[in-house]
C-alpha positions as CSV (number, residue, x, y, z in Angstrom):
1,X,62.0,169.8,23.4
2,X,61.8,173.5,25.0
3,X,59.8,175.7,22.2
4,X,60.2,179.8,22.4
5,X,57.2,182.0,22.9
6,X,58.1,183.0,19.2
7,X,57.8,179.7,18.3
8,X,54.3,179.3,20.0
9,X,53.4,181.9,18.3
10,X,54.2,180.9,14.9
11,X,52.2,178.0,15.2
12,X,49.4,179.5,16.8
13,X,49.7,182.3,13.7
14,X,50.0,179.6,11.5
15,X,47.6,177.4,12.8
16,X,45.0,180.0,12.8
17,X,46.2,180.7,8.7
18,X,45.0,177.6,7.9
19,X,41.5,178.1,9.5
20,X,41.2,180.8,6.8
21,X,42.3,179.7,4.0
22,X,38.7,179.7,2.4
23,X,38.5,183.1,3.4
24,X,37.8,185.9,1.4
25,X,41.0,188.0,3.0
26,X,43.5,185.0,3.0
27,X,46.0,186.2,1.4
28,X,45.9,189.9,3.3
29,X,46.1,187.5,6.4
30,X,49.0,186.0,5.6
31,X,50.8,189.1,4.6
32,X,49.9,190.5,8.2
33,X,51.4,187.4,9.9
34,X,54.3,188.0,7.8
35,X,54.5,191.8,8.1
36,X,54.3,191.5,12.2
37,X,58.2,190.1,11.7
38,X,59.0,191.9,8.6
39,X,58.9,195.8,7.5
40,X,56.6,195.3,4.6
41,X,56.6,198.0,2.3
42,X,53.9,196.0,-0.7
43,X,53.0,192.4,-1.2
44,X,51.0,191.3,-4.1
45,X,49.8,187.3,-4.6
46,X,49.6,186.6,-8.1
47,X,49.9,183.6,-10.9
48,X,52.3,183.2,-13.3
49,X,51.6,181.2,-16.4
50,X,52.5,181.8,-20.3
51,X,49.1,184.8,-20.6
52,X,49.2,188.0,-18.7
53,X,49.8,187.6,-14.4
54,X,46.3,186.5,-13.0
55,X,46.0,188.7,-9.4
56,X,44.7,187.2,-6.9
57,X,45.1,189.8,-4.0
58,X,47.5,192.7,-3.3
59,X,48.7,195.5,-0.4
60,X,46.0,198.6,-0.2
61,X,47.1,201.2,-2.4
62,X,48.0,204.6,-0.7
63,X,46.2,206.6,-3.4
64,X,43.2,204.7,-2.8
65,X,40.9,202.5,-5.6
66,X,43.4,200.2,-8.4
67,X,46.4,200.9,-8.6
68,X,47.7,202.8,-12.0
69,X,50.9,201.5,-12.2
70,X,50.3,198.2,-10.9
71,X,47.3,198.2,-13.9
72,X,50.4,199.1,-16.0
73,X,52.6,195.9,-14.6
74,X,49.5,193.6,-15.4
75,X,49.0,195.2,-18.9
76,X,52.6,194.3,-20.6
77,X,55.2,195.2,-18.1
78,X,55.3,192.0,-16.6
79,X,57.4,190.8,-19.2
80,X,60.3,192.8,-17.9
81,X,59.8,191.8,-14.1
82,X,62.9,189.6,-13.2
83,X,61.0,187.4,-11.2
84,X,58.6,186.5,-14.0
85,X,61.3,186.3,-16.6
86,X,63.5,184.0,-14.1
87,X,60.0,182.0,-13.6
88,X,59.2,181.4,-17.1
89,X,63.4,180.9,-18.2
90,X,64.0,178.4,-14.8
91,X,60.6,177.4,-13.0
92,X,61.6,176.6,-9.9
93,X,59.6,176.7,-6.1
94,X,61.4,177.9,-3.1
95,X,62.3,181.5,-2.0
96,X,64.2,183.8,-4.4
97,X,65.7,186.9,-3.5
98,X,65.6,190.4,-6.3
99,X,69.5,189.8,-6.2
100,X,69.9,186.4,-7.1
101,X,67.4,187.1,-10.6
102,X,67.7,190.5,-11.7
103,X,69.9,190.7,-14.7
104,X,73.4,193.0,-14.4
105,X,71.9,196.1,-15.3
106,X,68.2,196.4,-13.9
107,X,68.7,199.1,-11.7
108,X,69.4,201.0,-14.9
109,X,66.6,200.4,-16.4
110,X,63.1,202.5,-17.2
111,X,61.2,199.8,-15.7
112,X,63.3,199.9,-12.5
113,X,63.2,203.8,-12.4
114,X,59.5,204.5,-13.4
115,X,57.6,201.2,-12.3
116,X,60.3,199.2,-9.8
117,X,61.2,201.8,-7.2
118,X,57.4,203.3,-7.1
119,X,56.0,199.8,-6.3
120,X,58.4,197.6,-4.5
121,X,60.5,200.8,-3.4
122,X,64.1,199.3,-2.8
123,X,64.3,195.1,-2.2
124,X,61.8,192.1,-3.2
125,X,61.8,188.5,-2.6
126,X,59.2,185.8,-3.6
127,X,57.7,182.6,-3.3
128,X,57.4,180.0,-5.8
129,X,54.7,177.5,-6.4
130,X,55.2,175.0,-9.1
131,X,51.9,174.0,-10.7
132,X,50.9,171.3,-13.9
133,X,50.7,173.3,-16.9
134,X,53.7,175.5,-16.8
135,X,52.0,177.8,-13.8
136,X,53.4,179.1,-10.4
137,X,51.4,180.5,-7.8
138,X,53.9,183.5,-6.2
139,X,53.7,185.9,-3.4
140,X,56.2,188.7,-3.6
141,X,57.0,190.6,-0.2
142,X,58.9,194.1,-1.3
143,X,60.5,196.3,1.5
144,X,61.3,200.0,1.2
145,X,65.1,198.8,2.4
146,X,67.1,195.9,2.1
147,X,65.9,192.2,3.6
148,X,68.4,191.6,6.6
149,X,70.3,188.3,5.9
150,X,68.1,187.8,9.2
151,X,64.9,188.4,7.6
152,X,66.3,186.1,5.1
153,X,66.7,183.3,7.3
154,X,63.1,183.9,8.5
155,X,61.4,183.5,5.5
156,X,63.5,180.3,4.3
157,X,62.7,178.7,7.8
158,X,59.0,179.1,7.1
159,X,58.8,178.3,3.5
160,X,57.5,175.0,4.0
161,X,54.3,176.3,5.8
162,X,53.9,179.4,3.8
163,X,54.2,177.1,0.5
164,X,52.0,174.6,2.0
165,X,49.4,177.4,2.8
166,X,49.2,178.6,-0.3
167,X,49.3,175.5,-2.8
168,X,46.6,174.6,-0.4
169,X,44.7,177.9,-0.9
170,X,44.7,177.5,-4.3
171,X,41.4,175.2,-4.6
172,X,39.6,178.2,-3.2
173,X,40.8,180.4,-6.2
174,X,37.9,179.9,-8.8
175,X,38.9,179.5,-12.3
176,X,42.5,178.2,-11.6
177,X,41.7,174.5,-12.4
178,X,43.2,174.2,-16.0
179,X,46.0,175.4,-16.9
180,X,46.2,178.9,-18.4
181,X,48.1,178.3,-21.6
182,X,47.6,179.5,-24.7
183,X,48.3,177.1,-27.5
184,X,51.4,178.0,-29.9
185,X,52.0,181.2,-28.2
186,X,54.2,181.2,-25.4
187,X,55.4,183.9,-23.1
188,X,57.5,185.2,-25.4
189,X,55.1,185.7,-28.4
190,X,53.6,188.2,-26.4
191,X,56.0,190.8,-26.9
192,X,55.9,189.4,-30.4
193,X,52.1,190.2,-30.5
194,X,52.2,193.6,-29.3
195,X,54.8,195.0,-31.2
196,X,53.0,193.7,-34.3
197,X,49.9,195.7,-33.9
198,X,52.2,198.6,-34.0
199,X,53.7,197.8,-37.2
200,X,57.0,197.6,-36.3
201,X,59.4,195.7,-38.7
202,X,61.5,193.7,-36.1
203,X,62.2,190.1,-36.7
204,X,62.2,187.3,-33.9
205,X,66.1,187.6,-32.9
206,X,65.5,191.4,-33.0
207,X,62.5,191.0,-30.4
208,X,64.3,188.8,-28.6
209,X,67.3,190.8,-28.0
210,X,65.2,194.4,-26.6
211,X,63.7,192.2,-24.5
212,X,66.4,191.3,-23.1
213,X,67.8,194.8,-23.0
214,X,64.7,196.8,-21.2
215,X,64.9,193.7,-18.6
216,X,68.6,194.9,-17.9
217,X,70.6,192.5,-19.6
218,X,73.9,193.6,-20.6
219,X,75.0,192.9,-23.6
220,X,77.2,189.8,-22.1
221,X,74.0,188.4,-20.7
222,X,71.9,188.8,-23.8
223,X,74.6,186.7,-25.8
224,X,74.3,184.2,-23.2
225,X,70.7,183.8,-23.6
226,X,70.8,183.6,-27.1
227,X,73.9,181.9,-27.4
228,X,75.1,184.3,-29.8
229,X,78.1,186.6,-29.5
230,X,78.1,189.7,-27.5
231,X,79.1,191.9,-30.8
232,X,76.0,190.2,-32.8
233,X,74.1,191.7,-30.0
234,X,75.5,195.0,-30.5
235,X,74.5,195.0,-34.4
236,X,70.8,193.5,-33.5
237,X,70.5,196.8,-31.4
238,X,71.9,199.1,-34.1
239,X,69.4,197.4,-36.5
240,X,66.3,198.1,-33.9
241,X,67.3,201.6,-33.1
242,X,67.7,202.7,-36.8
243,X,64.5,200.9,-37.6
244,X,62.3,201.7,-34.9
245,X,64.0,205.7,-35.1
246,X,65.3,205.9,-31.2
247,X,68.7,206.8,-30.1
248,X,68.2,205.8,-26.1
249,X,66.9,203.2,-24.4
250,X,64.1,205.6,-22.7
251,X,63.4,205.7,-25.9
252,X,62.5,202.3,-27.1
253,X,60.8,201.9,-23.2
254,X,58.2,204.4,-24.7
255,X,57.6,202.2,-27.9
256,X,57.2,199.0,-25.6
257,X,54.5,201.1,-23.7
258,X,52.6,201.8,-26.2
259,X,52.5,198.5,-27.5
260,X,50.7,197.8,-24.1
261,X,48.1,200.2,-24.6
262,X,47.6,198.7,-28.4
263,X,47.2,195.1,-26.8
264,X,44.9,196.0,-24.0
């Protein structure tokens, strides 16, 4: 067998990885090794469950201190990240690209515009973890272009070490033991939940469907998900605009932020 210097590096990069992985800056370690082959433009390890993301360790922010908008993501709009939404809908470990999860129309969306293209910038991929208890331990990688179908083939090649590194990390994580999981709630009660506090007079199906919509579903989607037609969509979002008094999407984006800062 003849091995590459890249693959002797690899292992040694690996090999020194695992060395670390009780290490306070494990998880800014691995992004390094990572970003050494990749154009990293953010990375962010993080757990999934049915509560709010639990952060374990993320790329320095320019600005300096926490980031704001990244305190935003954590707050309520995780529950229009593709990724998480694909997580919770079809848990699943392996590597996942932004193309093959977000919905038809993300890139029109306000998260995309105000949250999506400030953070991750332009691409994202992720690993997935499965865990007991409905949880997945992720690292995201975003990139201020495209991922090369190169880059790509990189990251799938490695996936078994990087998974392995970081299911393995995971007994270092206090607190991460039990599973997070609120009884009789559910990811999707949380939108429930927040809107409530606002008083707004939306039933399930209604909640349901805006969802949907901020996440970039078209309407097609939506009535897959549902499994309702695409036209009893259309009159679910003709009953929350009149009742909620919004004529735009924007404009019902700006409702579900508030109902973050209610639920904080």
């Amino acid at each position: 067998m003849t091995l590459t210097l890249l693959d002797l590096a690899w292992h040694r990069a690996f090999g020194q990885l695992a060395e670390r992985l009780d290490q306070p800056d494990f998880w800014r370690a691995l992004a390094e090794v990572l970003g050494d082959h990749l154009a990293l433009g953010s990375w962010v390890a993080l757990m999934f469950s049915d509560e709010r993301p639990r952060i374990f360790a993320e790329s320095r922010y320019e600005g300096g201190g926490p980031d704001p908008l990244f305190n935003d993501y954590v707050q309520g709009l995780y529950l229009l990240d593709p990724f998480y939404l694909a997580n919770r809908e079809r848990p699943a470990s392996g590597l996942f690209r932004l193309g093959e999860v977000a919905p038809e129309c993300f890139r029109e969306t306000e998260y995309y515009r105000l949250y999506f293209t400030h953070n991750v910038v332009e691409d994202e991929v992720q690993y997935n973890v499965c865990l007991e208890g409905g949880r997945s331990l992720c690292l995201s990688l975003g990139s201020r272009s495209r991922f090369e179908p190169q880059q790509i083939a990189l990251l799938e090649m490695i996936r078994p070490w990087v998974c392995a590194l970081m299911r393995q990390r995971l007994f270092f994580e206090g607190g991460t033991s039990e599973p997070a999981v609120r009884p009789g709630a559910g990811w999707q009660g949380n939108l429930e939940q927040m809107m409530e506090r606002l008083g707004t007079p939306l039933t399930g199906r209604e909640l349901d469907v805006i969802r949907l919509v901020l996440s970039g579903c078209s309407n097609k989607e939506v009535a897959a998900k549902l499994d309702i037609s695409a036209e009893t969509v259309k009159v679910h979002r003709r009953h929350v605009y009149a009742k909620l008094k919004v004529k735009s999407q924007s404009e019902l984006f700006k409702i579900f932020q508030n109902a973050q800062v209610v639920s904080a």
